[in-house]
DRENTOR-479137 format. One record per residue: z, x, y of N, C-alpha, C in turn; residue in one letter. Coordinates in steps of 0.001 Angstrom, whole numbers, padded with zeros to 6 digits, always signed. Atoms other than C-alpha are relative to their C-alpha. Layout:
residues N
ZXYZXYZXYA/...
END
This chain:
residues 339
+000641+001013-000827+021979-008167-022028-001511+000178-000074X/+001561-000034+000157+018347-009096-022164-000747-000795+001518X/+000219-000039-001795+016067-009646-019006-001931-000327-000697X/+001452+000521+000221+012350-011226-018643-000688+001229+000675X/+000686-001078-001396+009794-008300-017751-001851-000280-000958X/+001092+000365+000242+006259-008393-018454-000976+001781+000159X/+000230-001162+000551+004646-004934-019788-001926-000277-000705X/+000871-000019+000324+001286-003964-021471+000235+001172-001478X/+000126-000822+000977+000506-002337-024697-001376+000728-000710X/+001100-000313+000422-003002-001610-024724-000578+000300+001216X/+000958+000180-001373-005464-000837-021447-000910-001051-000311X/+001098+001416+000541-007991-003634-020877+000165-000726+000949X/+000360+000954-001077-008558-006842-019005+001530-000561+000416X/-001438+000336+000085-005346-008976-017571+000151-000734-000717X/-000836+000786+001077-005002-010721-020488+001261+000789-001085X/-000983-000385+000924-003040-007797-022070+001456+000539+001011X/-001496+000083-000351-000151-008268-019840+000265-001044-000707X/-000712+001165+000515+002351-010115-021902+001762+000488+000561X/-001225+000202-000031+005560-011523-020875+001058+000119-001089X/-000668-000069+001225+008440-010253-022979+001369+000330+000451X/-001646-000549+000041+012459-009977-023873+000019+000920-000092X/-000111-001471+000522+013499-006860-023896+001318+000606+000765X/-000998-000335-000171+016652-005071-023167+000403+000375+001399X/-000363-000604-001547+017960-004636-019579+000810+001225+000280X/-000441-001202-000481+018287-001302-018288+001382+000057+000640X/-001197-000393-000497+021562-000005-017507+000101+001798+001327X/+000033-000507-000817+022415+002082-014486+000983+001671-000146X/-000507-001371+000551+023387+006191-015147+000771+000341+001496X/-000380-001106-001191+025019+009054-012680-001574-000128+001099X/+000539-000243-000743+023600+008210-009177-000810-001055+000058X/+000956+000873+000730+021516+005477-010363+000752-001624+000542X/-000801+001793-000639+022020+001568-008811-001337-001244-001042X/+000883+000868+000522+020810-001435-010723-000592-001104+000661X/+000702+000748-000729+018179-003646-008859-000180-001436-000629X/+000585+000947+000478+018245-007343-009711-001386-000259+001346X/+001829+000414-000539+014346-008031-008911-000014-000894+000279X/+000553+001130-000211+013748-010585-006830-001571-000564+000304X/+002079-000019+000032+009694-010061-006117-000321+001439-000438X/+001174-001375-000302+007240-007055-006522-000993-000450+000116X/+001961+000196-000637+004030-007270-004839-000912+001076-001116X/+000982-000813+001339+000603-006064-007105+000034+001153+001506X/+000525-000797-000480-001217-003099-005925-001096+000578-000645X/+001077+000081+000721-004257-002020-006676-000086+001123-000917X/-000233-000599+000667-003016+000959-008139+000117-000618-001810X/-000422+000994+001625-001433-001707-011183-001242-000183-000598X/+001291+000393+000648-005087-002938-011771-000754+001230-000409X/+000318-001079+000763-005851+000775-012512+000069+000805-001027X/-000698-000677+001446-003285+001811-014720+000135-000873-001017X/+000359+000806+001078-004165-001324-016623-001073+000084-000226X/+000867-000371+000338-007212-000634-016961-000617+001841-001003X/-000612-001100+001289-006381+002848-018599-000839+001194+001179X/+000863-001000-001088-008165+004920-015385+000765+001280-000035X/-000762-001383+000175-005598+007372-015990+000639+000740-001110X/+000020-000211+001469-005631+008968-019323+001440+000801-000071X/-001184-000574+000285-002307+010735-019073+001129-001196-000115X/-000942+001462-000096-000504+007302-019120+000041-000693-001182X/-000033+000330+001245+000521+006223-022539+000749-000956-000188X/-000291+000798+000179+001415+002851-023185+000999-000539-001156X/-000370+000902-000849+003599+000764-022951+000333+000393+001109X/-000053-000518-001441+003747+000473-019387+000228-001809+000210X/-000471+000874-001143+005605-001695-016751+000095-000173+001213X/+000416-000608-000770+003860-001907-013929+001203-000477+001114X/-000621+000608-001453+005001-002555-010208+000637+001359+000782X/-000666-000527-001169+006087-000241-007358+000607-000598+001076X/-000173+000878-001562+006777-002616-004515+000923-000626-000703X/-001174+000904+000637+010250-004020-005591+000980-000114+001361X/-001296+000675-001077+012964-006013-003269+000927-000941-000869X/-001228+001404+000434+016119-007689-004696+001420+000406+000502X/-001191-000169-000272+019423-007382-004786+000862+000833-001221X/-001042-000957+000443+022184-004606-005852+001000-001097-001040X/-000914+000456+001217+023767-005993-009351+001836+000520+000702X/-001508+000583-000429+027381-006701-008408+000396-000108+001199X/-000285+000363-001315+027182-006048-004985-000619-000877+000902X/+000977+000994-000397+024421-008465-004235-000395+000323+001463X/+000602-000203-001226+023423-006170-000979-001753+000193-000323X/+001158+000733-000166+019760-007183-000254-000636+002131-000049X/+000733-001224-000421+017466-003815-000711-001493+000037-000589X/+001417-000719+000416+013931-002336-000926-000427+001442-000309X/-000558-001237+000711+013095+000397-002917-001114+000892+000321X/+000710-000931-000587+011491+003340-001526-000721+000813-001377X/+000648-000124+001386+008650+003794-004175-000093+001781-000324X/+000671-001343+000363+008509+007866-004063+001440+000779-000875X/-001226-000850+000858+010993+009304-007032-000191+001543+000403X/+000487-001269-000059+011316+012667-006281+001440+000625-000382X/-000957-000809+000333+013825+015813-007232+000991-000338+000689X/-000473-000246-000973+015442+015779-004198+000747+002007+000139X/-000684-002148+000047+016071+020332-004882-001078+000865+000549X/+001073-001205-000140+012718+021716-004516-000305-000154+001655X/+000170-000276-001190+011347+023019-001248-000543-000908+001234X/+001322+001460-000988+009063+019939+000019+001150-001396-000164X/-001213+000700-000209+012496+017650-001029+000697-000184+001479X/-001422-000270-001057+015075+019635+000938-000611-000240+001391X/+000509+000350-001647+012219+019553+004329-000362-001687+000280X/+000786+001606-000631+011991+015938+004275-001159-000650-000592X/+001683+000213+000006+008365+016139+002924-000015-000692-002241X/-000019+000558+001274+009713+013846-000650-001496+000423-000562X/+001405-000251+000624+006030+013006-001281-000440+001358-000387X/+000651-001175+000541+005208+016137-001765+000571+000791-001210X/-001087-000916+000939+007483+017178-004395-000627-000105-001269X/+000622-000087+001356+006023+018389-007765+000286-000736-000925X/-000363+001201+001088+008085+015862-009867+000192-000718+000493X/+000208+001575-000542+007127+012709-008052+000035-000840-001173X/+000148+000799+001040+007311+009900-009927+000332-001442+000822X/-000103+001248-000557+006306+006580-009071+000322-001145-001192X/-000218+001287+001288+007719+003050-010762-001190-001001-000150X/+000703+000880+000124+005597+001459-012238-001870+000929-001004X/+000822-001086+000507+003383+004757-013189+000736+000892-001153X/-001109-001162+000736+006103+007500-014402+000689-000825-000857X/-001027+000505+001090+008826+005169-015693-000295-001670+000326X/-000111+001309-000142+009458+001409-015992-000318-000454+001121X/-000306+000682-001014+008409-000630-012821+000580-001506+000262X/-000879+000963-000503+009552-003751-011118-001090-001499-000531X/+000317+000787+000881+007425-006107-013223+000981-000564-000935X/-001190+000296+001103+011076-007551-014915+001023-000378+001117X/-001151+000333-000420+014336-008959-014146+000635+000361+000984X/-000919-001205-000322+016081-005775-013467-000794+001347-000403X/+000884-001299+000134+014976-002281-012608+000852+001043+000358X/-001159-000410-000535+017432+000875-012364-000967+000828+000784X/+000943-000783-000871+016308+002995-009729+001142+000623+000771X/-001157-000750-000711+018413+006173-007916+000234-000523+001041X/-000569+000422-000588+020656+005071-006008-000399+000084+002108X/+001034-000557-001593+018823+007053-002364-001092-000960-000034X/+000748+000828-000123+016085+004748-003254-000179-001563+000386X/-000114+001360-000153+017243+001665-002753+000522-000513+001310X/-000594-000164-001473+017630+001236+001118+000239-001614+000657X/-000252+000945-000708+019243-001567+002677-001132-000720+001275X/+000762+000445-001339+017363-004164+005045+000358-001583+000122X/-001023+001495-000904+018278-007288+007048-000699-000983-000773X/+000238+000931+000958+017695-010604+006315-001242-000966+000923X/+000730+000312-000536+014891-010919+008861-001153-000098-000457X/+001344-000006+000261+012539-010834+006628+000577-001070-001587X/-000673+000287+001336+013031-012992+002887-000910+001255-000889X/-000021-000502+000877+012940-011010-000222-001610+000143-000582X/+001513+000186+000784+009196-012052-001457-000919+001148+001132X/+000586-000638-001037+008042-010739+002224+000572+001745+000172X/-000239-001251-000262+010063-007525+002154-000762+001176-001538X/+000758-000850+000686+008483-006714-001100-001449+000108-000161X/+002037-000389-000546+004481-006854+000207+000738+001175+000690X/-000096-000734-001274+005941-004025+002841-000162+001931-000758X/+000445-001242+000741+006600-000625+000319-001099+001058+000123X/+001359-001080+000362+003327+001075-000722-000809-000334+000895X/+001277+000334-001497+000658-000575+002253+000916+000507+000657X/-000720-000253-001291+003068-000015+004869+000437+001518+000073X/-000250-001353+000179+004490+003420+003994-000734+000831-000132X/+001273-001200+000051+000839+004739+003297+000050-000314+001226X/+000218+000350-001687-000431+003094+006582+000469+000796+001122X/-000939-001049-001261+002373+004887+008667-000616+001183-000122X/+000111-001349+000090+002026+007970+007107-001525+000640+000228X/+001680-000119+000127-002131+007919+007245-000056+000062+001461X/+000181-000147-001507-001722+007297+011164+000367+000520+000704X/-000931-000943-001360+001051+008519+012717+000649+001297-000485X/-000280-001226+000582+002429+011065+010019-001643+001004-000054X/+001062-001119+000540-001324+012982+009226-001495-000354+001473X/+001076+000337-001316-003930+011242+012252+000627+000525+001120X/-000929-000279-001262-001309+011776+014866-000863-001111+001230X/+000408+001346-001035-002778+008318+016488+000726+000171+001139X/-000819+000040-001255-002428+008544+019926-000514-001867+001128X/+000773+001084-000460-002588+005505+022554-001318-000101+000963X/+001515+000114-000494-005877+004920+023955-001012+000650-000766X/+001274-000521+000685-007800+006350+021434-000547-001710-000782X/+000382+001154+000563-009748+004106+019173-000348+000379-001770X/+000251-000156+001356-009679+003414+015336-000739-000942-000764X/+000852+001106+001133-012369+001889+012304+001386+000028-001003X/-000490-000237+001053-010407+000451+009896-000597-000802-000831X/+001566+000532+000783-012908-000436+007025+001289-001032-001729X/-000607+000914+000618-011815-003270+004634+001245-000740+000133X/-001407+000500-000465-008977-004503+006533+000592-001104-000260X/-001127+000929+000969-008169-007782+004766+001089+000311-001197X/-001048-000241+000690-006272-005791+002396+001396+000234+000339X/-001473-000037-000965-002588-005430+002445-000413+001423+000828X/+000298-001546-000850-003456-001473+003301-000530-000191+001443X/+000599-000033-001422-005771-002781+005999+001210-001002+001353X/-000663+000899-000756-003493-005564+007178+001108+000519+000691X/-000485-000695-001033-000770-003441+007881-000404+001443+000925X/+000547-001065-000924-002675-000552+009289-000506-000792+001344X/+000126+000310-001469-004054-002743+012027+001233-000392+001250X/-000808-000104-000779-000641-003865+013029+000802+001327+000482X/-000866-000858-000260+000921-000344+013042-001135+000961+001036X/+000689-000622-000888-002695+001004+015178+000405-001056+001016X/+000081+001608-000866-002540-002496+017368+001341+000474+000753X/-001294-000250-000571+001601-001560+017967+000031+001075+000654X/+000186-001330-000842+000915+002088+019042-000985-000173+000927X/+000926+000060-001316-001566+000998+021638-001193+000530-000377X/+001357-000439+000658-004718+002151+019537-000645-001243+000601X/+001213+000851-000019-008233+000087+020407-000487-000080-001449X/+000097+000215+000929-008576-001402+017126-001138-000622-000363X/+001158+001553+000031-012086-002663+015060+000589+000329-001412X/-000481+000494+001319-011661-003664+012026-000900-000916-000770X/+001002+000502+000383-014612-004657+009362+001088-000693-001057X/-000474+001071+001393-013969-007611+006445-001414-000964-000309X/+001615+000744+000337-016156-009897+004712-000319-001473+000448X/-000383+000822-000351-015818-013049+006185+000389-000209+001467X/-000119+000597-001486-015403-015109+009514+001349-000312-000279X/-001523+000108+000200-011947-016004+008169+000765+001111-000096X/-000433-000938-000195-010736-013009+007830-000260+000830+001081X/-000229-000271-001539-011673-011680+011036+000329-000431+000637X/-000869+000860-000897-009779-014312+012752+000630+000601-000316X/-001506-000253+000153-006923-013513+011062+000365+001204+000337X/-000253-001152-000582-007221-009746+011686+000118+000026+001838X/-000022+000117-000832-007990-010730+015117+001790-000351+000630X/-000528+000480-000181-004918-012791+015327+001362+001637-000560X/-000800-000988+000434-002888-009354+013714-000318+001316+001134X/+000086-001358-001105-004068-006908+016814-001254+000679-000066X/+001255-000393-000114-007483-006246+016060-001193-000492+001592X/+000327+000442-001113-009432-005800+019093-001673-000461-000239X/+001434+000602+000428-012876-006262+017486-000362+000137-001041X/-000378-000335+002038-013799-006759+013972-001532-000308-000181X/+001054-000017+000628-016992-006733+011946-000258-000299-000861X/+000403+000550+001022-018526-008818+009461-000909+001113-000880X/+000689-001167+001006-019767-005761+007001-001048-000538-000710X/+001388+000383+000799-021934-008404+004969-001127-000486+000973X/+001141+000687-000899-023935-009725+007944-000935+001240+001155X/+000599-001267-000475-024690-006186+009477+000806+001157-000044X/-000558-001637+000161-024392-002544+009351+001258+000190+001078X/-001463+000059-000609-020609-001796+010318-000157+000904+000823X/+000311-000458-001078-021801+001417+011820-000313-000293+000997X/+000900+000069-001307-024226+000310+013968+000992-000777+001045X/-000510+001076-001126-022238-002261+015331+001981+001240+000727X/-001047-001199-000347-019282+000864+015764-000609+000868+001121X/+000541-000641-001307-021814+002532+018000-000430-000819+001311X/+000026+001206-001014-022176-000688+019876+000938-000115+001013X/-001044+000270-000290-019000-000896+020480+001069+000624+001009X/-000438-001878-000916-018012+002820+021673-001019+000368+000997X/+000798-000350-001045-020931+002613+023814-000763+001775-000949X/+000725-001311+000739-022586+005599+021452+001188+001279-000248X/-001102-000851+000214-019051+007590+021340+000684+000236-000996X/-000971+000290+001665-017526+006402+017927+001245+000252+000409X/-001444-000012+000220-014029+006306+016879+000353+001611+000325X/-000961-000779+000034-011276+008915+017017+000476+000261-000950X/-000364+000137+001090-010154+007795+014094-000486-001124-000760X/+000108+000875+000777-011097+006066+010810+000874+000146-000960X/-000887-000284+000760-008907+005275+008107-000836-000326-000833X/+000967+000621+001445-010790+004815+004369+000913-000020-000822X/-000106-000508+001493-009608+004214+001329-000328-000967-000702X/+001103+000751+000803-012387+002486-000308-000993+001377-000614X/+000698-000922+000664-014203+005996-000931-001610-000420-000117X/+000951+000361+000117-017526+005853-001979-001613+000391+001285X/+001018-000304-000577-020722+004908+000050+000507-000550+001469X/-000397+000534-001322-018413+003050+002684+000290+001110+000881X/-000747-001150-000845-016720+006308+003433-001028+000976+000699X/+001363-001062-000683-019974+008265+004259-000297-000695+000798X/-000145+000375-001275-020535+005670+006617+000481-000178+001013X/-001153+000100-001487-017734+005659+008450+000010+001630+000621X/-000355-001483-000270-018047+009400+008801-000916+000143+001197X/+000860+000166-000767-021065+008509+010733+000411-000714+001677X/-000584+000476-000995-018696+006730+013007+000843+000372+001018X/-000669-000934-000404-016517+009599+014209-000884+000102+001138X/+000174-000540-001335-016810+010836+017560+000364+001013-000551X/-000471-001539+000021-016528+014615+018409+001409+000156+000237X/-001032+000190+000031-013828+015443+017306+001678-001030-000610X/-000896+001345+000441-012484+012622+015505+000170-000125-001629X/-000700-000254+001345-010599+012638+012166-000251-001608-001066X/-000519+001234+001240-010892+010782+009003+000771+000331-000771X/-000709+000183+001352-008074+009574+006795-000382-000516-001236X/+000031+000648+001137-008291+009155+003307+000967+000127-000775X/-001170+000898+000322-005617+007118+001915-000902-000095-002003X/-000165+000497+001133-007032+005885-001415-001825+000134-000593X/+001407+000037+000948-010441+005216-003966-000017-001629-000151X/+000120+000779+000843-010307+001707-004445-001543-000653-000460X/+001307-000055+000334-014161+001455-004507-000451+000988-000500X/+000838-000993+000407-015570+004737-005408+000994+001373-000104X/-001059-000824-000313-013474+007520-006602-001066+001551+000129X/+000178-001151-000724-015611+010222-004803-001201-000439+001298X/+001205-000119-001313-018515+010763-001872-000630+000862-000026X/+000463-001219-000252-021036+012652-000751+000052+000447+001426X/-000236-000383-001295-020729+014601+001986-000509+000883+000984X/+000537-000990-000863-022753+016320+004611+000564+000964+000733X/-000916-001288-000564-021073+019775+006124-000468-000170+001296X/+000868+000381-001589-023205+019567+009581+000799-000702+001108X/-000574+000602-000691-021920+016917+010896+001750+000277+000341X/-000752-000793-000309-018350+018501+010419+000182+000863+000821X/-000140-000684-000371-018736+021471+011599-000477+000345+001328X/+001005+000368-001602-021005+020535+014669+000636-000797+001242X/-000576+001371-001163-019106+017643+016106+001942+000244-000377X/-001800-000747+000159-015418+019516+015085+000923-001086-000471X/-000787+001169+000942-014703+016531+012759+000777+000317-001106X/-000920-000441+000734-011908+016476+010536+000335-001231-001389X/-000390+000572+001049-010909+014915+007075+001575+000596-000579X/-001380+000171+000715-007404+014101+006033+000304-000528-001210X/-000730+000946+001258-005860+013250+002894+000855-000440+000282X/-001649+000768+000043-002466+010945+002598+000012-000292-001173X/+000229+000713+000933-000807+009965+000218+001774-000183+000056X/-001338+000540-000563+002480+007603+000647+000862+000761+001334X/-000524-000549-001480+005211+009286+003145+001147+000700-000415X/-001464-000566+000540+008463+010753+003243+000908-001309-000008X/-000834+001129-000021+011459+008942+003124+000587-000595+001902X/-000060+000418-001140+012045+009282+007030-001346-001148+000659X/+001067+001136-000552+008810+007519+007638+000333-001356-000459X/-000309+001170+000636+009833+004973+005463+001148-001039+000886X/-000876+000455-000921+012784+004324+007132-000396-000958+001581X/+000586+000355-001759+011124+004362+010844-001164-001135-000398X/+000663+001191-000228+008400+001500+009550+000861-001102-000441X/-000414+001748+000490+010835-000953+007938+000999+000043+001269X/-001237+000723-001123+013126-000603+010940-000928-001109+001351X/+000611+001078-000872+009877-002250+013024-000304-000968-000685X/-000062+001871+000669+009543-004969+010115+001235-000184+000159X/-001177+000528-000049+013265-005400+010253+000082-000401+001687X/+000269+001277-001641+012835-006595+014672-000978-000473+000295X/+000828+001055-000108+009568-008224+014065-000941+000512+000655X/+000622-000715-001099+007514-005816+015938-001180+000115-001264X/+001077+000057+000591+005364-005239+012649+000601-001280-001974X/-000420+000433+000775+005176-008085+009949-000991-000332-001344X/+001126-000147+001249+003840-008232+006087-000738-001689-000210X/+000408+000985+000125+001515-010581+005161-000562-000109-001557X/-000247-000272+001664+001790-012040+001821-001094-001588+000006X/+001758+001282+000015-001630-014263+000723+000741-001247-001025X/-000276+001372+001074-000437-015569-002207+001442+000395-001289X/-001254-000911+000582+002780-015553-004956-000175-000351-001464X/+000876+000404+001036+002132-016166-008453+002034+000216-001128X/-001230-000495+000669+005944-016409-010891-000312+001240-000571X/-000169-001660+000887+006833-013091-013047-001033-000071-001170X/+000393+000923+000958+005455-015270-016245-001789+000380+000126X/+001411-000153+000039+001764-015273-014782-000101+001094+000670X/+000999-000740-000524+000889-012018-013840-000932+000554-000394X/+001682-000040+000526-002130-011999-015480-000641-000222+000916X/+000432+001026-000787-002815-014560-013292-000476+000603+001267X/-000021-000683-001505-002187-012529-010346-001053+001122+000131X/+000427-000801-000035-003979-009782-011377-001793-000345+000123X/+001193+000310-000201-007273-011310-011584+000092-000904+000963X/+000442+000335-001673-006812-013164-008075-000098+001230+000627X/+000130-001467-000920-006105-009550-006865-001730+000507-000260X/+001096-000918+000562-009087-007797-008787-001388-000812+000445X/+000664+000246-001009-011108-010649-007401-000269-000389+001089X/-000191-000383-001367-010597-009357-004052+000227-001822+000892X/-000198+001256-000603-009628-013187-003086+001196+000366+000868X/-001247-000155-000838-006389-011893-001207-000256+000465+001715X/+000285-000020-001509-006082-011637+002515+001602+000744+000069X/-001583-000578-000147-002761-009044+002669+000837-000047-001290X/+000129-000424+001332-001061-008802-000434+000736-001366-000832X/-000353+000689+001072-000084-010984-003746+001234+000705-000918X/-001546-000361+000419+003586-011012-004838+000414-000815-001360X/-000652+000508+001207+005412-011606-008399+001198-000368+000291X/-001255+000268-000172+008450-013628-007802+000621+000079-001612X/-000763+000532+000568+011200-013427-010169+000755-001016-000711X/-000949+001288-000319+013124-016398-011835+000789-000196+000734X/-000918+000112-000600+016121-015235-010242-000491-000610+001680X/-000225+000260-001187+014678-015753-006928-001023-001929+000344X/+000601+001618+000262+012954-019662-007657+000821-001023-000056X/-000794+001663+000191+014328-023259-007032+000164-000300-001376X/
END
């Protein structure tokens, strides 16, 4: 059997995604076969097409964020993007992510850019039908960092208060609903008057136009000269040194990701003076996973998907993503799942 998937053979711009036939994976010991009905981009994809990661040898099929349905049994699932051993020591405690032979789809082996994708059988976790298929696959990689950046490694408590800096992204979009749901005081910078509505309208309690003034300043405005508790970054760079500036005593930054600048500079002082803290994340376990899609599965937290683009064009998609035109994230539908 043959299956539509759409692959790369060179690094470079999105013109060297091409749509192609190619043989549909078959399902081994342990192993369930996923007919694909969406995968959402990520900005990861626009990296490893771009060749940012020299251990990655092409051909490559990108996608992590996959939702369809179980080949013969046609039960509806989403696939918990973190491959791991399941033997070694950071497995057996729960703590997947952490396991030395991680392997993500879409990086490690084939992703959900195609038809059909096989993927172990633990990965592929059932979820209701409260959400459709296009919407359950924006939820994956934003949502599962998000959790794990706040409530797994921040330990967000309620009444504190959090920056979350570029928050029209999917990352930001669901981080404000999962601070907003825990009773956090939420601000939230973007570039645009439209997009701060809409964050507004997602649980943001005050948001900041970043191009019309300094996000700090208006963070010390805000806290009355106290700053946050918490910031979440993962833009890196020169944003992240500013937000560091935004901490209160005592108040932790997460860093989730690079998608602006993959380092900083960083002053020790202010650390060690004001008993500030820096976190890394990076995705979650599989229990976290679980505990955020069970609040998208009663509506308590929901994905927001900008725009959908068929399997065919994701070229297409990739340069609406790359220029940052999205408001929450941009999804590849399937044929199977099209009128």
């Amino acid at each position: 059997m043959d299956m539509q998937a759409v692959e790369f053979s060179a690094f470079g711009d999105p013109d060297v995604l091409e749509p192609r036939r190619c043989e549909a994976p078959e399902a081994g010991a342990g192993e369930v076969l996923v007919e694909v009905r969406a995968c959402a981009l990520n900005h990861l994809d626009l990296r490893v097409r771009r060749g940012e990661f020299p251990w990655i040898s092409p051909p490559v099929r990108p996608g992590a964020d996959v939702a369809g349905v179980i080949s013969g049994s046609g039960e509806r699932v989403v696939v918990y993007p973190v491959f791991s051993c399941g033997r070694c020591p950071a497995c057996i405690s729960g703590q997947e992510h952490r396991c030395p032979d991680l392997e993500l789809p879409g990086v490690h082996r084939p992703g959900g850019y195609a038809e059909r994708i096989v993927v172990p059988a633990r990965n592929a976790v059932p979820v209701p039908d409260t959400l459709d298929l296009t919407e359950w696959a924006a939820v994956p990689v934003v949502f599962l960092t998000a959790w794990h950046a706040l409530v797994g490694r921040a330990n967000l408590r309620v009444g504190e208060t959090i920056l979350i800096t570029s928050a029209g992204s999917g990352l930001g979009t669901a981080a404000v609903q999962i601070a907003s749901a825990g009773g956090a005081r939420v601000i939230a910078t973007a570039s645009d008057e439209s997009r701060l509505a809409r964050l507004g309208r997602l649980g943001a309690h005050h948001t900041v136009n970043y191009r019309e003034r300094d996000f700090a300043d208006a963070v010390r405005e805000i806290t009355e000269g106290k700053g946050v508790d918490v910031v979440l970054d993962h833009l890196g760079g020169p944003a992240l040194e500013e937000s560091i500036s935004c901490l209160g005593r005592g108040g932790r930054l997460v860093s989730c990701g690079e998608t602006a600048a993959p380092g900083a500079h960083l002053a020790l002082r202010p650390f060690f003076n004001r008993e500030r803290s820096i976190l890394g994340s990076y995705l979650g376990s599989r229990k976290e996973f679980l505990d955020v899609l069970a609040l998208l599965g009663n509506g308590t937290l929901r994905p927001v998907v900008d725009a959908t683009f068929p399997l065919e064009r994701a070229a297409e998609a990739h340069r609406y993503l790359e220029g940052r035109h999205a408001f929450g994230k941009v999804v590849l539908e399937a044929p199977a799942s099209r009128p």
